[in-house]
BAKE-57064 format. One record per residue (C-alpha): residue in three letters; residue number from 1; x, y, z. Coordinates in nm, 4 decimals, decimal comma. Layout:
<sites>
<site residuo="ALA" num="NUM" X="X" Y="Y" Z="Z"/>
...
</sites>
This chain:
<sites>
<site residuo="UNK" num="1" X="-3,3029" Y="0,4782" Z="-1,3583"/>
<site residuo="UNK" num="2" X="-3,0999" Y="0,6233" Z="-1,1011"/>
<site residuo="UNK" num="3" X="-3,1793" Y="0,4068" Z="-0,8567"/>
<site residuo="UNK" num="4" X="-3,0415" Y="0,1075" Z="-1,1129"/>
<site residuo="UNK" num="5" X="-2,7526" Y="0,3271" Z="-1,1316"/>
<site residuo="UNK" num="6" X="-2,6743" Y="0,3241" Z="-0,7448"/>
<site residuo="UNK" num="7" X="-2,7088" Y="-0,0447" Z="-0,7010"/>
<site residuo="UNK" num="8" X="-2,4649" Y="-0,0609" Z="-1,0347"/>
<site residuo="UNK" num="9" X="-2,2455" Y="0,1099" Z="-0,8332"/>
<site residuo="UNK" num="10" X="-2,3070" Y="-0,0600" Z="-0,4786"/>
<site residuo="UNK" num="11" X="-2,2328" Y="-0,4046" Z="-0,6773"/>
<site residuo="UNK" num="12" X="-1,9290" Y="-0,2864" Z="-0,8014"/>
<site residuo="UNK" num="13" X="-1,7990" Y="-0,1176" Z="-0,4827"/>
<site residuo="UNK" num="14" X="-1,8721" Y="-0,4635" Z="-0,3215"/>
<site residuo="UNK" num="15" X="-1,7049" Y="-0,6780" Z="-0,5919"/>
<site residuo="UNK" num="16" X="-1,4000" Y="-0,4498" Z="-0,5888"/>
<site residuo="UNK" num="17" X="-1,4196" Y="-0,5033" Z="-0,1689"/>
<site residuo="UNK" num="18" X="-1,3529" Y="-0,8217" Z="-0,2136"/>
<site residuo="UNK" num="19" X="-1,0966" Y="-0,8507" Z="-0,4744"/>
<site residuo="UNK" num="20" X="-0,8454" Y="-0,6120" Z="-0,5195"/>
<site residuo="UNK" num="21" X="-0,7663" Y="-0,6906" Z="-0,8934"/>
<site residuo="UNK" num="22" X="-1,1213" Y="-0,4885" Z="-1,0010"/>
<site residuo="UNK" num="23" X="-0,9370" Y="-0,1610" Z="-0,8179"/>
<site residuo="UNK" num="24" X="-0,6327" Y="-0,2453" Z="-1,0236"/>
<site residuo="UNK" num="25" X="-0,8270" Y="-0,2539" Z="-1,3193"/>
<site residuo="UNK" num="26" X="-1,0494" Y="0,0052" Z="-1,2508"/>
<site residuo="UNK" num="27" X="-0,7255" Y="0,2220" Z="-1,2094"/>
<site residuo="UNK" num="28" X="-0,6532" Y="0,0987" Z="-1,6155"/>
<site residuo="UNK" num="29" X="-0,3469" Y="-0,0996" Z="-1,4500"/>
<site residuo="UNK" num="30" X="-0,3821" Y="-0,4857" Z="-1,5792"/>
<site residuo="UNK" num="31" X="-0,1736" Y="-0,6805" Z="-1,3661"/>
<site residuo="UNK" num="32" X="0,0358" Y="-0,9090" Z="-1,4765"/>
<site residuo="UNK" num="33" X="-0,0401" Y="-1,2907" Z="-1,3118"/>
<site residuo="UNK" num="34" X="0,1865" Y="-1,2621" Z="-1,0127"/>
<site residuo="UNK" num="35" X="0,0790" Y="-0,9196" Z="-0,9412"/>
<site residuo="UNK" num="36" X="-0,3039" Y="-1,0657" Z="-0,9747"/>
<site residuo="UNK" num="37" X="-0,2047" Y="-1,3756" Z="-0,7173"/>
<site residuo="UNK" num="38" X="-0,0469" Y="-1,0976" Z="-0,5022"/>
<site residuo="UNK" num="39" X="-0,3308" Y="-0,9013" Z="-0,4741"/>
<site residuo="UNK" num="40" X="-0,5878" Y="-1,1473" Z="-0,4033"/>
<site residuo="UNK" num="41" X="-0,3314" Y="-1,3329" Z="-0,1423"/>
<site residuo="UNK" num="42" X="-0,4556" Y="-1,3912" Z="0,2247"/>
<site residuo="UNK" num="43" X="-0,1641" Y="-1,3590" Z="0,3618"/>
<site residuo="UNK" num="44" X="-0,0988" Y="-1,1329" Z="0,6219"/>
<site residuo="UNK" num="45" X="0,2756" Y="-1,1146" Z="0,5823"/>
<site residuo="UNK" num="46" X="0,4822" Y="-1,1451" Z="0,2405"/>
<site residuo="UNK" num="47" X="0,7805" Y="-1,1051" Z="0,0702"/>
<site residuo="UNK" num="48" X="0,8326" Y="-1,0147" Z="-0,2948"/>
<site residuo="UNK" num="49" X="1,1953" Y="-1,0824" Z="-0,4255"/>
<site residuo="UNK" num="50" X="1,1886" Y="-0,9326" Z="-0,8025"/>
<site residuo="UNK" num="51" X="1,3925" Y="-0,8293" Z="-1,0557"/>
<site residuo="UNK" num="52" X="1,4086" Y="-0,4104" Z="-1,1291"/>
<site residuo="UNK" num="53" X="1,1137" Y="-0,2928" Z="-1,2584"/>
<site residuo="UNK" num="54" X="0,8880" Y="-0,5566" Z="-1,2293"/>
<site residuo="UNK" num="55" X="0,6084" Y="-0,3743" Z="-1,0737"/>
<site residuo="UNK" num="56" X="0,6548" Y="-0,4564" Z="-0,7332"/>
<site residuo="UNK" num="57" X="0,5962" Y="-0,0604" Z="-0,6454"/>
<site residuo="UNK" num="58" X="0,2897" Y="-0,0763" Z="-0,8316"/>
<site residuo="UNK" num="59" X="0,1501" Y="-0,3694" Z="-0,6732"/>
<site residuo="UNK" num="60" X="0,2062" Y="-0,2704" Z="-0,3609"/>
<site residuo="UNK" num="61" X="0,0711" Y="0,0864" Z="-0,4242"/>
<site residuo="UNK" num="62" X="-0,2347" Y="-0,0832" Z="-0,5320"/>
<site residuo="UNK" num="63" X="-0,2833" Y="-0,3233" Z="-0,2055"/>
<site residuo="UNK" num="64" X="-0,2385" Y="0,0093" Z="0,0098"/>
<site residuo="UNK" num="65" X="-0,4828" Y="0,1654" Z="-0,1612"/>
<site residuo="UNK" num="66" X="-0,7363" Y="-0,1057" Z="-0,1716"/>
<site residuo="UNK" num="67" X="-0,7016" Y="-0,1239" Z="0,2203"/>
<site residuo="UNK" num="68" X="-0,6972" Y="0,2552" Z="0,2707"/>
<site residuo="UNK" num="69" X="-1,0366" Y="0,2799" Z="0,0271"/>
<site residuo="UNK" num="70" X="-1,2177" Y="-0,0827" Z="0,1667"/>
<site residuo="UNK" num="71" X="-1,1428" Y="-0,0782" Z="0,5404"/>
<site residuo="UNK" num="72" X="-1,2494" Y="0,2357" Z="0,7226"/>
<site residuo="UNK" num="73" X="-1,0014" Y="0,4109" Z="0,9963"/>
<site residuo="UNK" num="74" X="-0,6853" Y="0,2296" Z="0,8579"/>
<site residuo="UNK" num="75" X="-0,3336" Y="0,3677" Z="0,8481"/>
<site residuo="UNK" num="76" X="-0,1323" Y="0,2131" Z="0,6111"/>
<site residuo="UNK" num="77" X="0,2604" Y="0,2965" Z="0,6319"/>
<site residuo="UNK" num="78" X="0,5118" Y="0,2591" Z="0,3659"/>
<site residuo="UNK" num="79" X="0,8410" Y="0,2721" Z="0,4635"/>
<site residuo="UNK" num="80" X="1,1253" Y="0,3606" Z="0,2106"/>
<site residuo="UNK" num="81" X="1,5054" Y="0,4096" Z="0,2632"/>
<site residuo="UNK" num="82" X="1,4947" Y="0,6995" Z="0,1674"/>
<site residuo="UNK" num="83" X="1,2577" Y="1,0447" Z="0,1273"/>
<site residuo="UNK" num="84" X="1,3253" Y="1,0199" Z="-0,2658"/>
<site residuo="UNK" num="85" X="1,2251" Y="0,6480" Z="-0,2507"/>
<site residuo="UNK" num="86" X="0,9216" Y="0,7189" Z="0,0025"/>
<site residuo="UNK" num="87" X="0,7829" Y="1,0399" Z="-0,2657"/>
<site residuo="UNK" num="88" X="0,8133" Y="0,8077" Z="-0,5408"/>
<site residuo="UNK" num="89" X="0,6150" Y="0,5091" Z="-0,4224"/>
<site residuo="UNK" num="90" X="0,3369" Y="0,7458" Z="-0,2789"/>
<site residuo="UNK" num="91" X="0,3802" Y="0,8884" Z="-0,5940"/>
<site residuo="UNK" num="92" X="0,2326" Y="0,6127" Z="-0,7583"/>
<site residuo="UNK" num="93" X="-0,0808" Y="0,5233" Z="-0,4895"/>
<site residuo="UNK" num="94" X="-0,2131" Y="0,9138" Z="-0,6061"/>
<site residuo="UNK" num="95" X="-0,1355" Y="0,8200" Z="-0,9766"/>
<site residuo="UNK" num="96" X="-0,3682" Y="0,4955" Z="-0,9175"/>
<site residuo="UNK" num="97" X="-0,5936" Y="0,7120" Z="-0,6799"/>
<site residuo="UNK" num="98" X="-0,6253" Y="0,9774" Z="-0,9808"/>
<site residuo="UNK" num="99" X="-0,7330" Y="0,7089" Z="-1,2148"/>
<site residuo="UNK" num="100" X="-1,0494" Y="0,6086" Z="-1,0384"/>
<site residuo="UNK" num="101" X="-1,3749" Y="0,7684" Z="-1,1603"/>
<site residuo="UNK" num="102" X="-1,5578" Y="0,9475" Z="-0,8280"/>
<site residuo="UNK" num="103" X="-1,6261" Y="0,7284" Z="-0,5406"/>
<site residuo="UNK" num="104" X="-1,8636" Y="0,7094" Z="-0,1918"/>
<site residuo="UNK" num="105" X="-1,4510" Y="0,7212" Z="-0,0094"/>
<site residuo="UNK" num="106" X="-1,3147" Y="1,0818" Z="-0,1328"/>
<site residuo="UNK" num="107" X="-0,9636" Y="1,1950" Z="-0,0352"/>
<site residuo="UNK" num="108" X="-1,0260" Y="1,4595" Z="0,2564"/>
<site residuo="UNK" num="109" X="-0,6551" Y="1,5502" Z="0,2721"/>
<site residuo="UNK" num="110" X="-0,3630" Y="1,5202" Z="0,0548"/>
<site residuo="UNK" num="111" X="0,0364" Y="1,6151" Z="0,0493"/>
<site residuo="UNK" num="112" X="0,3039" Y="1,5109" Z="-0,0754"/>
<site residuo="UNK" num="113" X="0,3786" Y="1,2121" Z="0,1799"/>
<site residuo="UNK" num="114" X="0,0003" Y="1,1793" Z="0,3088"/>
<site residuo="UNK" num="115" X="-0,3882" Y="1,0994" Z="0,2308"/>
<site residuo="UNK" num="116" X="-0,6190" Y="1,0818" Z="0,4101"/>
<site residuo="UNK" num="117" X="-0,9894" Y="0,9971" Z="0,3118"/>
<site residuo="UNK" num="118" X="-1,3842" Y="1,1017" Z="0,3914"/>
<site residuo="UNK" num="119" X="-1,3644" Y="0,7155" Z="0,5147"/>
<site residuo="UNK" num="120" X="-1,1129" Y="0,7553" Z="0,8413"/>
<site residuo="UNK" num="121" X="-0,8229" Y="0,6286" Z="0,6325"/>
<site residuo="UNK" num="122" X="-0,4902" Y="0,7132" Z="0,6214"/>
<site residuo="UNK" num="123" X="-0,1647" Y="0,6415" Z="0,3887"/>
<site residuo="UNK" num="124" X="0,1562" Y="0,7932" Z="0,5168"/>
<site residuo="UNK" num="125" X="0,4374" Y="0,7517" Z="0,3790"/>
<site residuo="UNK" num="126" X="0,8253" Y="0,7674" Z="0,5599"/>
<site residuo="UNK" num="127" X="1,1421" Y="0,7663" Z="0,4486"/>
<site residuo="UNK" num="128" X="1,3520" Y="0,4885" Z="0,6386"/>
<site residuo="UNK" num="129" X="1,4741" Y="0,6973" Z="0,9835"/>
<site residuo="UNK" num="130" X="1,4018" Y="0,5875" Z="1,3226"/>
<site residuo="UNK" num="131" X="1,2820" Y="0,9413" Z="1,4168"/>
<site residuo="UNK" num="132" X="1,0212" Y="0,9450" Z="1,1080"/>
<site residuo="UNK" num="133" X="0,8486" Y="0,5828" Z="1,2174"/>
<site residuo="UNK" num="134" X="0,7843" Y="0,6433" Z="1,5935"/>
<site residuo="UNK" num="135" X="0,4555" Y="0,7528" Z="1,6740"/>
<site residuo="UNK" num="136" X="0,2196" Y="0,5759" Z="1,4946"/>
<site residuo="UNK" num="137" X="-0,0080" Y="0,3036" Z="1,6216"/>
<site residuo="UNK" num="138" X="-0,2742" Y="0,0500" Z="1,5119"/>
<site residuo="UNK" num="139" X="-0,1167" Y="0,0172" Z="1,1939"/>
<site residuo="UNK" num="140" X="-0,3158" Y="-0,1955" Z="0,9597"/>
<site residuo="UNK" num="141" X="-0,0625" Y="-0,2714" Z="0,6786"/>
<site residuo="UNK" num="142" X="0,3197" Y="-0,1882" Z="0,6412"/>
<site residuo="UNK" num="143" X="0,4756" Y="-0,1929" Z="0,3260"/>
<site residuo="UNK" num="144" X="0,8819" Y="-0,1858" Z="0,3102"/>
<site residuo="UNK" num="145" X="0,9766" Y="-0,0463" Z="-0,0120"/>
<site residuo="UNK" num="146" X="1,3227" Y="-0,1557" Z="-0,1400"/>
<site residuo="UNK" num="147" X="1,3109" Y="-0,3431" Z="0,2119"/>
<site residuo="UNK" num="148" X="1,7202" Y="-0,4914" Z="0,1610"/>
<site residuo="UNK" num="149" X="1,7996" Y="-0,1123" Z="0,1933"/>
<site residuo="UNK" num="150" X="1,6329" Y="-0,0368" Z="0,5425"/>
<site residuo="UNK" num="151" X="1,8177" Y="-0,1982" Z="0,7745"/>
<site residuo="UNK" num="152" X="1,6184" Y="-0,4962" Z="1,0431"/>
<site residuo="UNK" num="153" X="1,6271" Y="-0,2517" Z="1,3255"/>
<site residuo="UNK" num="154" X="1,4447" Y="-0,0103" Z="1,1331"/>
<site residuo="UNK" num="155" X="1,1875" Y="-0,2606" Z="1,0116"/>
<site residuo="UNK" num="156" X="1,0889" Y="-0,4283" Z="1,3561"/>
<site residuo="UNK" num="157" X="1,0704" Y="-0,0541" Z="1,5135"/>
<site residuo="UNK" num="158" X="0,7952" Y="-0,0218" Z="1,2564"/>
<site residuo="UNK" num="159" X="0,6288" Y="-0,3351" Z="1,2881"/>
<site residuo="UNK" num="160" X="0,6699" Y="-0,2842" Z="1,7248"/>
<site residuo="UNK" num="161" X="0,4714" Y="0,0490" Z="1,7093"/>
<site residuo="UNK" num="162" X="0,1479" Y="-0,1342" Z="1,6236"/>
<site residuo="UNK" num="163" X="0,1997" Y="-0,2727" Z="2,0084"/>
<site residuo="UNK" num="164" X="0,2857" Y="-0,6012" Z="1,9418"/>
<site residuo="UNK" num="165" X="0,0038" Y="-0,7178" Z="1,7150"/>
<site residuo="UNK" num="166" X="0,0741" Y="-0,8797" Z="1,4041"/>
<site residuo="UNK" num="167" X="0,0679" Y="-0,6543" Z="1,0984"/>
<site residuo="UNK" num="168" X="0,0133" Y="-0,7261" Z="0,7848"/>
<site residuo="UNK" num="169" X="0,4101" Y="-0,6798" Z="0,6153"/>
<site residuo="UNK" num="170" X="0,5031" Y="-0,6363" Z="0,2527"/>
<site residuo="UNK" num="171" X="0,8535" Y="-0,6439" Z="0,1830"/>
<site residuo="UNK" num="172" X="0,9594" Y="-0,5982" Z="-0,1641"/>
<site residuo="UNK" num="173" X="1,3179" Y="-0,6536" Z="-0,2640"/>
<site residuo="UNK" num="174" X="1,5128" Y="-0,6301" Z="-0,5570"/>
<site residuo="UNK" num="175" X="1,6532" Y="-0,9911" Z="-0,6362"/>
<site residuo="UNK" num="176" X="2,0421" Y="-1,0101" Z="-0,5901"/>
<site residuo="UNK" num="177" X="2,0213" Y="-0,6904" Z="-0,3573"/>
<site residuo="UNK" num="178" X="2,3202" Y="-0,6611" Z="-0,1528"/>
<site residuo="UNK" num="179" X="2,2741" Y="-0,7144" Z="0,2240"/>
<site residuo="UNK" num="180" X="2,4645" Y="-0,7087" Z="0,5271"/>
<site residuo="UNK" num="181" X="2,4567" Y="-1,0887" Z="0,4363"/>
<site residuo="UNK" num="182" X="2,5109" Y="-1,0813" Z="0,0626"/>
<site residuo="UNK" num="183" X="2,7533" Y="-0,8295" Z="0,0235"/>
</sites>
């Protein structure tokens, strides 16, 4: 019996490895389509342009989790414009994070801008200042959060402290977000 019980779980850990949508669900968050073809994407790089409150901090939320939980020793940055912004979005990877039942990956270490798991994982997240995103390196996904409001410098500072190999980027915007180019 409990050994039926184990591989239950083994099969589901492996299932959920593989596609990010079981997490989501597992968290009792049912994603809408987009958020489903999101989550299951290959690509390393993205952009999601969005109306308000279409979920795009969810989704995102979900995708660092899933990486932080499935892929040992990653640091996954998200990178806000502001402290506010950055609490809120972390805010909702320990909401999803609290909904899972008890896992093997167990969070060692927890704040209010930082997790880190029994797994060698870490989520940080940083409001949008140069002095806040130097320092960090072999970054393994970097979500910009309400990415029209941190300026390009600020974003390729972020992506250049993994040393110059390509990270995996989400950048969700707000559609008709002013810009330096849209004003």
């Amino acid at each position: 019996m409990i050994a039926a019980a184990r591989n239950l779980v083994a099969r589901r850990q492996t299932e959920e490895a593989r596609d990010p949508v079981m997490l989501a669900l597992r968290a009792g968050i049912t994603p809408d389509a987009w958020q489903a073809n999101l989550l299951r994407s290959a690509a390393q790089q993205m952009i999601l342009l969005c109306s308000r409150q279409a979920g795009k901090s969810t989704v995102v939320a979900l995708l660092a989790l899933h990486k932080a939980l499935h892929k040992a020793a990653s640091l996954v940055l998200l990178l806000s414009p502001s402290l506010r912004q950055s609490q809120e979005l972390f805010r909702k990877v320990k909401d999803a994070y609290g909904a899972l039942e008890a896992g093997t990956v167990t969070a060692r270490e927890e704040s209010a801008l930082r997790m880190e798991f029994s797994n060698g994982s870490r989520i940080v997240a940083l409001p949008g200042k140069e002095e806040t995103i130097r320092g960090f390196s072999g970054v393994a996904l970097l979500i910009v959060d309400e990415a029209s409001r941190v300026d390009g410098r600020r974003r390729r500072l972020a992506a250049d402290e993994s040393y110059c190999r390509p990270v995996p980027a989400y950048l969700a915007c707000v559609a008709g977000a002013r810009t330096a180019r849209n004003p």
